[in-house]
C-alpha positions as CSV (number, residue, x, y, z in Angstrom):
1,X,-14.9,24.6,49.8
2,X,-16.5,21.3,49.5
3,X,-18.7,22.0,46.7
4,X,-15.8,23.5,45.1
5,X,-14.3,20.0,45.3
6,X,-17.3,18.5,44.4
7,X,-17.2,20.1,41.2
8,X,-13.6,19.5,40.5
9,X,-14.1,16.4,40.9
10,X,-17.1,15.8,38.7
11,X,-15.3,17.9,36.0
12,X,-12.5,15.2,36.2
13,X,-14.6,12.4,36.1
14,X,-16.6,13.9,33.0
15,X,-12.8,14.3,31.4
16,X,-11.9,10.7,32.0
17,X,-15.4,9.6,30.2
18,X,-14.7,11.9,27.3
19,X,-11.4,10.9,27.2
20,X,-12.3,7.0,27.3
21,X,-14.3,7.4,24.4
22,X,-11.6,8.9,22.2
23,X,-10.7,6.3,19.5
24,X,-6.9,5.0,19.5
25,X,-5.1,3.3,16.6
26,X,-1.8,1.1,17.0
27,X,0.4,0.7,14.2
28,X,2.9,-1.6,14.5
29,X,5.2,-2.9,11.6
30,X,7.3,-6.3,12.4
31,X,10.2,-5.5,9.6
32,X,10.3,-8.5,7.2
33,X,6.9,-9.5,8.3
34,X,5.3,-12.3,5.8
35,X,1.6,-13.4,5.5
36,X,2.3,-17.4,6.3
37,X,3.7,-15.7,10.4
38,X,0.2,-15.8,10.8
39,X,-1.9,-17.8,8.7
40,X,-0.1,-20.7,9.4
41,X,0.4,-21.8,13.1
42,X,3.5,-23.5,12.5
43,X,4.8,-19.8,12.9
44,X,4.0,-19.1,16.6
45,X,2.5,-16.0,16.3
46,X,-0.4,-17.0,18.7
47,X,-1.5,-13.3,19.8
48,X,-1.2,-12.3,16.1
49,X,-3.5,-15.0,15.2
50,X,-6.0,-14.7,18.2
51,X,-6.4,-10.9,17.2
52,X,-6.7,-12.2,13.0
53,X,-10.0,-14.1,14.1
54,X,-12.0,-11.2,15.5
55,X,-10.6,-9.0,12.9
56,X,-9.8,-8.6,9.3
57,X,-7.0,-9.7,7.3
58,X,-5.3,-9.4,3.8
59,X,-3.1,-12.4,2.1
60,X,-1.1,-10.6,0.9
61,X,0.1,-6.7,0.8
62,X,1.5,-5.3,-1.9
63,X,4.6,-2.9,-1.1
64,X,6.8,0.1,-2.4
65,X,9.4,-0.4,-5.1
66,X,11.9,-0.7,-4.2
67,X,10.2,-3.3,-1.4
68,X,12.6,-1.4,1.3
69,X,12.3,-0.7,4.9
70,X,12.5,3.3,5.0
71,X,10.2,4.0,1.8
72,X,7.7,1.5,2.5
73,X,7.2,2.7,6.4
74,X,6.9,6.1,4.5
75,X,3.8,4.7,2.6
76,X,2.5,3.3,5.5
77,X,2.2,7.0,7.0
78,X,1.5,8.6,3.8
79,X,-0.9,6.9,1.9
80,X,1.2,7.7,-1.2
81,X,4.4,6.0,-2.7
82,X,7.7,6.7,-2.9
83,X,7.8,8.4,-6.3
84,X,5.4,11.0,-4.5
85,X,6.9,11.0,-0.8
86,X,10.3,11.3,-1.6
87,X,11.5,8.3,0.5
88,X,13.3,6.9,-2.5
89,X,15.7,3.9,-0.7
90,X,16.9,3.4,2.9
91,X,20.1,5.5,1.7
92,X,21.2,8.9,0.0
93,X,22.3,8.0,-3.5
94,X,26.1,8.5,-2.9
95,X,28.2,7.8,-5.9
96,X,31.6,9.5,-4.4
97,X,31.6,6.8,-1.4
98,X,28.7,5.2,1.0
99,X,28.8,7.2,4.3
100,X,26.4,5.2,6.5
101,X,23.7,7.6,6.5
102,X,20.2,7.4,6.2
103,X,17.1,8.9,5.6
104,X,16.5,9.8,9.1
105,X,15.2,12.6,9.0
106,X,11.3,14.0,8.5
107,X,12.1,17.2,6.7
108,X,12.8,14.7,3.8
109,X,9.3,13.4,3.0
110,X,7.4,15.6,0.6
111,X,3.4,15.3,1.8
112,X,1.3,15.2,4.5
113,X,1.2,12.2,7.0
114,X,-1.0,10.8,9.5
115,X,1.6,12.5,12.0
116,X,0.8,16.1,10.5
117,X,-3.0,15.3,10.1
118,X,-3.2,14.4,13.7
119,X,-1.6,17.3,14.8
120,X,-3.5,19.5,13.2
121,X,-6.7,17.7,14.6
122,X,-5.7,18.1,17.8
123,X,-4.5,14.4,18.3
124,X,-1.9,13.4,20.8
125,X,0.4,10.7,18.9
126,X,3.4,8.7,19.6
127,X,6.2,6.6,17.6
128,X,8.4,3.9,18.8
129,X,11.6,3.4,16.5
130,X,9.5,4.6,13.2
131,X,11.6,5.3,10.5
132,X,12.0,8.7,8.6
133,X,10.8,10.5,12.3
134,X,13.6,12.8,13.3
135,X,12.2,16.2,13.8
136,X,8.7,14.6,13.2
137,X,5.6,16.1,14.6
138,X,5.2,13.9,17.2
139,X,4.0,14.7,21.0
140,X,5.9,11.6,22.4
141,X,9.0,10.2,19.9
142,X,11.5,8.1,20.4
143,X,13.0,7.7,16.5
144,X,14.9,5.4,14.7
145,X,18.2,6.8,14.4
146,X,22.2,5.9,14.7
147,X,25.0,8.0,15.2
148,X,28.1,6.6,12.8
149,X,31.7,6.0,14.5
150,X,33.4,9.0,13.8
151,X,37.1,6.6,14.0
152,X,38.5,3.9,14.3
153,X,37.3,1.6,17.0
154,X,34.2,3.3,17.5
155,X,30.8,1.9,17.4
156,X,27.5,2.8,15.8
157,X,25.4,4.1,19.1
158,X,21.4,4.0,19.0
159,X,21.5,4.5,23.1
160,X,22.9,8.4,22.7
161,X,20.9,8.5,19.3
162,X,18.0,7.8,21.0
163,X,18.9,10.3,23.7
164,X,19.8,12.7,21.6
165,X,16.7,13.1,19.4
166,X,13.8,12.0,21.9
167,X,10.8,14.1,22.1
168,X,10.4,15.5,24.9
169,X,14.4,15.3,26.0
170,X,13.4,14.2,28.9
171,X,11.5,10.8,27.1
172,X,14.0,8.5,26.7
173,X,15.1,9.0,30.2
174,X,11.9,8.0,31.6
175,X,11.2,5.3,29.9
176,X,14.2,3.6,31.2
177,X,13.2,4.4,34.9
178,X,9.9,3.3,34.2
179,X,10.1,0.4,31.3
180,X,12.7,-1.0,30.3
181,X,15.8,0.0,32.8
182,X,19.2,1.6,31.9
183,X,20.5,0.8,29.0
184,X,24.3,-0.2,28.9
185,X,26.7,0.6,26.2
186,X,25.4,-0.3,23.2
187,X,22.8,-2.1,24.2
188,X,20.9,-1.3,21.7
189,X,22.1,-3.5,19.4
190,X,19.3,-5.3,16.7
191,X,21.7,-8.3,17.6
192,X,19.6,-9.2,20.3
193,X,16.1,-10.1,21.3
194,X,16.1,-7.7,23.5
195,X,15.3,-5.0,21.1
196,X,12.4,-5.9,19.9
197,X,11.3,-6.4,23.5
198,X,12.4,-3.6,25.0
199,X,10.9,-1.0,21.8
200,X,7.4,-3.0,23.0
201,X,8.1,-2.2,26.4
202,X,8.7,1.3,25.7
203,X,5.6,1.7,23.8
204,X,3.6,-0.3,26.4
205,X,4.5,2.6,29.3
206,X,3.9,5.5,26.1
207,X,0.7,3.8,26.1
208,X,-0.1,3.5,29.3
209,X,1.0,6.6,30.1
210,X,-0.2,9.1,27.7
211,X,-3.0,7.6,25.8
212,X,-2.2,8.7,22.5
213,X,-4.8,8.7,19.9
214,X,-1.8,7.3,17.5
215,X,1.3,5.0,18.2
216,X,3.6,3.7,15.4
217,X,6.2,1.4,16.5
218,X,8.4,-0.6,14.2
219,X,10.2,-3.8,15.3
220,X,12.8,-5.2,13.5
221,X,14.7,-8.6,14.6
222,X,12.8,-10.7,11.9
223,X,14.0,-9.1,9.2
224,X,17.6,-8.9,11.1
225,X,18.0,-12.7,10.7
226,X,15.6,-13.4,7.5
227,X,18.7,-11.5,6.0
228,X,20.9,-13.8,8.2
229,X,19.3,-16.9,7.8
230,X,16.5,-16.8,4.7
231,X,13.1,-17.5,4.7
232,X,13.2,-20.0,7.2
233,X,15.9,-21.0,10.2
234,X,15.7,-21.3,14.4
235,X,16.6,-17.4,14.8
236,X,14.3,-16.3,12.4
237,X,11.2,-18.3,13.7
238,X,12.7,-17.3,17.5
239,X,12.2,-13.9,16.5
240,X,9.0,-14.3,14.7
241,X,7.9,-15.6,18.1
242,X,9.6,-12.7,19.9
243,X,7.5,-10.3,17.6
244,X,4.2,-11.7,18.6
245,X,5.1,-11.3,22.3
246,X,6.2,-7.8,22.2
247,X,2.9,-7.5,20.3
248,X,0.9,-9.0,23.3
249,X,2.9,-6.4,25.4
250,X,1.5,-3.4,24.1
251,X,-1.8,-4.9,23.5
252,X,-1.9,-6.0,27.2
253,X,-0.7,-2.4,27.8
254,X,-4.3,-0.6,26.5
255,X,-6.0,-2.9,28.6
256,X,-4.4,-1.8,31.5
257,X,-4.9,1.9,30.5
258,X,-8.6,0.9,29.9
259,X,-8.6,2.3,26.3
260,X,-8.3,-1.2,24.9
261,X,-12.4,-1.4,23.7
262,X,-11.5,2.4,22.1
263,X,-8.0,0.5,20.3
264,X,-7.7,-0.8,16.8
265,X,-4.6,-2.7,16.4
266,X,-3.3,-2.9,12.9
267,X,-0.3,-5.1,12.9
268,X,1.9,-5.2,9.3
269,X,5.3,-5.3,7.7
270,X,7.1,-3.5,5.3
271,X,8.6,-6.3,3.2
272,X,9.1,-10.4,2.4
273,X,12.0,-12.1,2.1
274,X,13.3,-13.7,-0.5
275,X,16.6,-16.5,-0.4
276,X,19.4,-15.5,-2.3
277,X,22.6,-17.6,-3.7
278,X,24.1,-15.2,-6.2
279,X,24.7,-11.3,-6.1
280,X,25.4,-9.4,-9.4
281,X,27.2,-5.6,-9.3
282,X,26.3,-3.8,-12.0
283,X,28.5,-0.6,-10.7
284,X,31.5,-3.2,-12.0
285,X,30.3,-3.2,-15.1
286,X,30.1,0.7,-15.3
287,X,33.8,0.3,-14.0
288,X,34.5,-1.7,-17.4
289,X,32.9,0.5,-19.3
290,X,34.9,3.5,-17.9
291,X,32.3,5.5,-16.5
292,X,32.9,4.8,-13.2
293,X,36.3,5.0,-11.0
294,X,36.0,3.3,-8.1
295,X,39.9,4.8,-7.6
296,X,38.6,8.2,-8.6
297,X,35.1,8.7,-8.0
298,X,34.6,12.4,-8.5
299,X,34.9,11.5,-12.1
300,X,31.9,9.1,-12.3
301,X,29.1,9.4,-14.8
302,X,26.9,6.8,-14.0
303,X,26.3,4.6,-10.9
304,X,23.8,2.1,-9.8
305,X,22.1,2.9,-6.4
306,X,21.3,-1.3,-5.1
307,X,18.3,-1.9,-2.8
308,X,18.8,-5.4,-2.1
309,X,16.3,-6.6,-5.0
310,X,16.6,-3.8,-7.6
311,X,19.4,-1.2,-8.1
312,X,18.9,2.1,-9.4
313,X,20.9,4.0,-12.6
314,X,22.0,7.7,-11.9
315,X,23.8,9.5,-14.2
316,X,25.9,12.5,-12.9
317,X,24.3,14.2,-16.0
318,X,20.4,12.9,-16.3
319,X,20.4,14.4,-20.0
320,X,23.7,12.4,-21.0
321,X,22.1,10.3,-23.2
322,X,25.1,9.2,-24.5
323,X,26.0,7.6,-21.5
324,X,22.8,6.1,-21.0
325,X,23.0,4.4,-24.4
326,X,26.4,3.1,-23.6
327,X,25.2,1.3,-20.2
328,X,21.9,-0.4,-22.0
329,X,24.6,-1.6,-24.8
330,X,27.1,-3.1,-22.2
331,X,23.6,-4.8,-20.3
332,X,23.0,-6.3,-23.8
333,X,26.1,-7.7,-24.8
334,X,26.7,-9.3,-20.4
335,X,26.7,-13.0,-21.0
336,X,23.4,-14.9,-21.3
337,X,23.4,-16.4,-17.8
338,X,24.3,-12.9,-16.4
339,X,21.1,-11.3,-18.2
340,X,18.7,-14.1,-17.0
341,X,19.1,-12.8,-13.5
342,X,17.5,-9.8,-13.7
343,X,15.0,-7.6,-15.9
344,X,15.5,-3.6,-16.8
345,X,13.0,-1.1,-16.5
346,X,13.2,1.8,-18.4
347,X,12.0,5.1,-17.2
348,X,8.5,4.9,-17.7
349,X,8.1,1.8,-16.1
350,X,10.2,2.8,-12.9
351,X,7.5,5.8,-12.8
352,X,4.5,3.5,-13.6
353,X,6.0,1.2,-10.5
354,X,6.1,5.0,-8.9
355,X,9.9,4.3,-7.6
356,X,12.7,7.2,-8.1
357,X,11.7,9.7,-11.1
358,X,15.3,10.9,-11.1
359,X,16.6,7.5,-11.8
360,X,17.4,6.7,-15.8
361,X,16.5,3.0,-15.1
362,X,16.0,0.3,-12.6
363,X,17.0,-3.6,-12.9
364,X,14.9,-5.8,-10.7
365,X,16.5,-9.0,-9.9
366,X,14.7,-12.6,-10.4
367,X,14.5,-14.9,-7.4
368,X,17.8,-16.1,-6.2
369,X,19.6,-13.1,-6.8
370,X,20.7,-9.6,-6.1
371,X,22.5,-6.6,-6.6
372,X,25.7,-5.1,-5.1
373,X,27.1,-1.8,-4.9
374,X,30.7,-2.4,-5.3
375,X,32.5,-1.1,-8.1
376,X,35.6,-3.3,-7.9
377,X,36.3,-7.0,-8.2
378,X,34.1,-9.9,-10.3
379,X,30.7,-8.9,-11.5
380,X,29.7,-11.9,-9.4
381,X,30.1,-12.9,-5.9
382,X,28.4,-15.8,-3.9
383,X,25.9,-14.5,-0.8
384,X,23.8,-16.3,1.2
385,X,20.2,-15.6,3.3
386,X,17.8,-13.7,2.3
387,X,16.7,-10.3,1.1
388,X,14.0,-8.0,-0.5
389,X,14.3,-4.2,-2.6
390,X,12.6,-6.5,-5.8
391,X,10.1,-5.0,-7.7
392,X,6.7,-5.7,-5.3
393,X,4.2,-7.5,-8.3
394,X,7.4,-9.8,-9.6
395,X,6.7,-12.5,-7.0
396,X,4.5,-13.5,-4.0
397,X,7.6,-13.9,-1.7
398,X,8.1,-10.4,-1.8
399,X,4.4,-9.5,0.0
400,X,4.0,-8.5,3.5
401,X,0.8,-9.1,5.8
402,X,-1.8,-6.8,7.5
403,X,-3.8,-8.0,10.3
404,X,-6.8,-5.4,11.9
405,X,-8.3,-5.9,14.7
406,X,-10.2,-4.0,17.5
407,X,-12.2,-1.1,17.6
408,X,-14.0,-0.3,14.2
409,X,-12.7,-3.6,12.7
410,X,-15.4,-5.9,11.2
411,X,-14.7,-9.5,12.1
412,X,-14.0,-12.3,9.5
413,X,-13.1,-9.8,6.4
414,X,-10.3,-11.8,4.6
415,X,-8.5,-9.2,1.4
416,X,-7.0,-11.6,-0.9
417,X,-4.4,-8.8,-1.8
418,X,-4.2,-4.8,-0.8
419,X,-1.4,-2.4,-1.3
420,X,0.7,-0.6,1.7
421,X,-0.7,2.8,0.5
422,X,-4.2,1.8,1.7
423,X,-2.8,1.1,5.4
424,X,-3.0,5.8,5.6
425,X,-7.0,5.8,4.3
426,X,-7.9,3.0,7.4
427,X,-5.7,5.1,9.5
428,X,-7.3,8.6,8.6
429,X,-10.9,7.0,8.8
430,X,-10.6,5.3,12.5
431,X,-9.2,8.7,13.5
432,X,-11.8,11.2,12.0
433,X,-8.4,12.6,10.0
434,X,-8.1,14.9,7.0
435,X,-5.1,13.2,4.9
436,X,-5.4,13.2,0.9
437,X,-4.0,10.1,0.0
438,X,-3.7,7.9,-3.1
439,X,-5.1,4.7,-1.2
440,X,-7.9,2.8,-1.2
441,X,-10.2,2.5,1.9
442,X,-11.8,-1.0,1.9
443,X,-15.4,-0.5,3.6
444,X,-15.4,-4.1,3.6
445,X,-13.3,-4.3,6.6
446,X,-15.0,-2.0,8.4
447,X,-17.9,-2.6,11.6
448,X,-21.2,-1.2,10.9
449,X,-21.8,1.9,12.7
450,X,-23.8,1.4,15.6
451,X,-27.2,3.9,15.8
């Protein structure tokens, strides 16, 4: 019997030193996150920068078009962009009335990821609040997700949506006993800085607890009052600072699990910010041109899908090109001011920017300004804050950051620009993954290989 134990209990201990030697990579994206959080220390991200200096870093990252939360954290998975994943905007393109919906749901995206390539090497992975991750193949998952009020004086509730599509059931429930405590009625909210904490938390225990070769968490507060506040203001560098402590709290959270010299931490963002004073709605103009009824909608023929920055032409018919000449006529003939604010892509140059391929034409708006989806009213309205959707080479303001650091990371590299489809390569490489992507993997940033 005792050498029965003994072996049992060698066998575990040569588990937990095969198991210690398994690489793990951390992905997590601070929504809205901009390269001066942490090259400059007047933005308080002290951990961020710590990890920076025995890591690698880029200036600036280049993002999706348009520069959105749910396609760009699609690229980041992918290695591809939107005109290939399918991830077009945050929303459905819904011309007879917005619903609130999103694209929630992983059965949308049209290639492989690094949560399909991990589970078909073998790989345990996790995701904390990723977006696009409904129904995802993911061993531990706790996905972005809302369910809408169904009437009147109901709420939007993430606590039941969370709940409800946590993988395994039993998740979401045991990260409240364990990390963060029970959640009250929507407490949830992005309102609060107890989000952001409380996603880190979550993804601390995961960590902790499973060891998963891959966890993806996405914070969001930052961008939450960038779009409050602008570029700059107390809530926005509160929550900047709030970012780089939930940060520490996961990274503190591999040490404790003793995986942390096996870890590479990749820390990003899916967009900048840019302020804006004046908001221009094209859909108004299709009103005036009578081929959209905002009192009538199943009638429409054209309508402009707006992503903050840039806003989208579908026509109900894509080979009405009568329609289509109509709208670039009334675009040429808005007054002079109106025209300065923005620039019009044709076709060919949305699909060269790799954005929607179903989409006629795309305006991307010049600094200062943006795009509405209302149909009714003035063509103009006066907004205030900030927000991002432009077109991602227009303006450096637009960028986000990437920071590496850990296992595999060469210290000191410094990438004076890379794009968010070449986060997927660095991904698939640390892991020993098999995911085609159209990315580039910069060998520069990488540690020599030890013989």
């Amino acid at each position: 019997m005792k050498k029965k134990i003994g072996v049992i209990f060698s066998l575990l201990l040569l588990w937990g030193s095969v198991s210690a030697q398994e690489n793990h990579v951390v992905l997590i994206s601070v929504d809205g996150l901009r390269p001066e959080f942490y090259m400059n220390p007047e933005w308080a991200m002290v951990n961020v920068r710590q990890g920076m200096k025995t890591g690698s870093y880029a200036e600036g990252v280049r993002g999706s078009f348009p520069t959105v939360t749910y396609p760009s954290h699609t690229t980041m998975v992918s290695g591809v962009l939107p005109a290939k994943h399918g991830i077009y905007y945050n929303t459905p393109v819904e011309p007879l009335g917005i619903s609130g919906k999103w694209f929630w749901y992983y059965k949308d995206i049209k290639v492989p990821t690094i949560w399909t390539a991990a589970k078909d090497a073998g790989l345990t992975t996790a995701g904390v609040s990723w977006p696009v991750t409904v129904g995802a193949p993911i061993d531990y998952n706790l996905p972005e997700f809302v369910i809408l009020p169904k009437g009147k004086g109901e709420k939007k509730d993430e606590i039941k949506a969370m709940y409800q599509e946590s993988n395994p059931k039993e998740l979401f429930n045991e990260v409240q006993d364990y990390a963060i405590g029970k959640f009250g009625e929507f407490g949830a909210t992005i309102d609060y800085a107890t989000n952001d904490q409380n996603k880190a938390r979550m993804a601390a225990y995961i960590l902790k607890r499973y060891k998963p070769s891959f966890l993806a968490v996405h914070i969001a507060l930052t961008d939450h009052f960038e779009h409050e506040q602008g570029r700059d203001g107390d809530k926005v560098r509160s929550a900047v600072q709030g970012a780089d402590v939930a940060i520490k709290t996961i990274m503190d959270a591999a040490e404790a699990a003793g995986i942390n010299k096996n870890t590479t931490f990749i820390i990003t963002g899916d967009h900048g910010f840019v302020n804006i004073h004046t908001q221009f709605r094209p859909n108004v103009m299709l009103a005036k041109l009578g081929l959209y009824d905002d009192a009538n909608k199943e009638n429409w023929k054209a309508y402009f899908q707006q992503s903050g920055g840039s806003a989208f032409l579908h026509l109900r018919d894509p080979k009405d090109k009568s329609t289509l000449e109509k709208i670039k006529k009334g675009l040429v003939e808005l007054p002079t001011g109106i025209q300065n604010m923005f620039h019009v892509l044709d076709k060919e140059a949305v699909k060269k920017a790799q954005g929607d391929p179903t989409a006629a034409m795309a305006l991307a708006a010049n600094q200062g300004f943006s795009f509405g989806a209302s149909a009714k009213g003035d063509m103009l309205a006066a907004v205030s804050g900030g927000t991002h959707g432009y077109l991602p080479t227009d303006f450096k303001e637009i960028q986000t950051g990437f920071v590496a650091f850990g296992k595999g990371i060469k210290a000191g590299a410094v990438l004076s620009l890379m794009g968010q489809e070449d986060i997927a390569p660095l991904i698939a490489k640390l892991l020993n993954l098999k995911l085609e992507t159209d990315g580039i993997l910069y060998p520069g940033i990488l540690a020599p290989v030890k013989k």
